[in-house]
C-alpha positions as CSV (number, residue, x, y, z in Angstrom):
1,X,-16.3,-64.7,9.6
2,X,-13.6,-67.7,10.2
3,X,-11.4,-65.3,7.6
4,X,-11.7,-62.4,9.7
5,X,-10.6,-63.7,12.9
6,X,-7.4,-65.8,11.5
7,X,-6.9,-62.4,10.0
8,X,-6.9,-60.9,13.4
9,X,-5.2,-63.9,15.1
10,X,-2.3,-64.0,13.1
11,X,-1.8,-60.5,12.2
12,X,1.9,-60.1,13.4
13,X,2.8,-63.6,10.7
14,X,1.3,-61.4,7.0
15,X,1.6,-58.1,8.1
16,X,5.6,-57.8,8.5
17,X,5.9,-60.0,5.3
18,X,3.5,-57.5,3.4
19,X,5.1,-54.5,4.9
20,X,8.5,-55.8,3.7
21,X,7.0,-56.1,0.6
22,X,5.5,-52.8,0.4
23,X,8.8,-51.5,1.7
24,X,10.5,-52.7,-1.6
25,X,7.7,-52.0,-3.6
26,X,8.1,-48.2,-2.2
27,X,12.0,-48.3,-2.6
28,X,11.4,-49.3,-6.9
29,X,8.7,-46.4,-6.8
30,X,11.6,-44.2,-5.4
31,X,14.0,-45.1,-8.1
32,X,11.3,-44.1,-10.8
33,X,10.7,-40.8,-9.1
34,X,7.0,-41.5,-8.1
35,X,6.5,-39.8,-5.4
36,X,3.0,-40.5,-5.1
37,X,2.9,-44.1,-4.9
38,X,6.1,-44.4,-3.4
39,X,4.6,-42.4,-0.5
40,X,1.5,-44.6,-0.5
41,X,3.5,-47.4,-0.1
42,X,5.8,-46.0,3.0
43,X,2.6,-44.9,4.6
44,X,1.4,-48.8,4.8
45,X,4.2,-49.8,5.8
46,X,4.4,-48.0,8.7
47,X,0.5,-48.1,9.3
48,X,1.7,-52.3,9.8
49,X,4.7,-52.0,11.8
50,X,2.7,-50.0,14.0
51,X,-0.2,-52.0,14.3
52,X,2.3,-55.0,15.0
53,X,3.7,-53.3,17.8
54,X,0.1,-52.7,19.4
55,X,-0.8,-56.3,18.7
56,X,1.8,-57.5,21.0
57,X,1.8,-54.6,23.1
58,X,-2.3,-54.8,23.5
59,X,-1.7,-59.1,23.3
60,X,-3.4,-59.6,20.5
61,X,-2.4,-63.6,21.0
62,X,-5.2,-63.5,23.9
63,X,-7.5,-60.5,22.7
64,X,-8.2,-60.8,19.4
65,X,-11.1,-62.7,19.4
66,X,-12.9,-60.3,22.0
67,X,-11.8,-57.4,19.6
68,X,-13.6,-59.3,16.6
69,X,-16.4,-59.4,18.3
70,X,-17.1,-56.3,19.4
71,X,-16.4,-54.6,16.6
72,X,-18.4,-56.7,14.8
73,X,-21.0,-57.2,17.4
74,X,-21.7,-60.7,17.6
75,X,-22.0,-62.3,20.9
């Protein structure tokens, strides 16, 4: 349970690294003309950006642990 809410705490510090990642990961799948993948990988990387930018925008410094818990329902 720890794991899951430094995953949620520090969301914004492995999610931009991972999208950049994915990003470049999606660029090589480009140059190798799979479009399947390539679009996979596009797709998470805008599915982190986006969360990022509701992190901070929701403050996800001060909220995450109340998220956590309700959606897994612990008290």
């Amino acid at each position: 349970m720890r794991l899951l809410y430094n995953l949620a705490r520090f969301y914004p510090y492995w999610a931009l690294p991972t999208a950049l990642i994915l990003a470049e990961t999606g660029r090589h799948f480009r140059r190798i003309k799979n479009t399947t993948n390539q679009n996979l990988c596009f797709a998470l990387v805008g599915f982190l950006f986006f969360g990022t930018l509701l992190w901070f925008f929701f403050r996800g410094d001060l909220n995450s642990d109340i998220w956590i818990r309700s959606v897994t329902g612990e008290n």
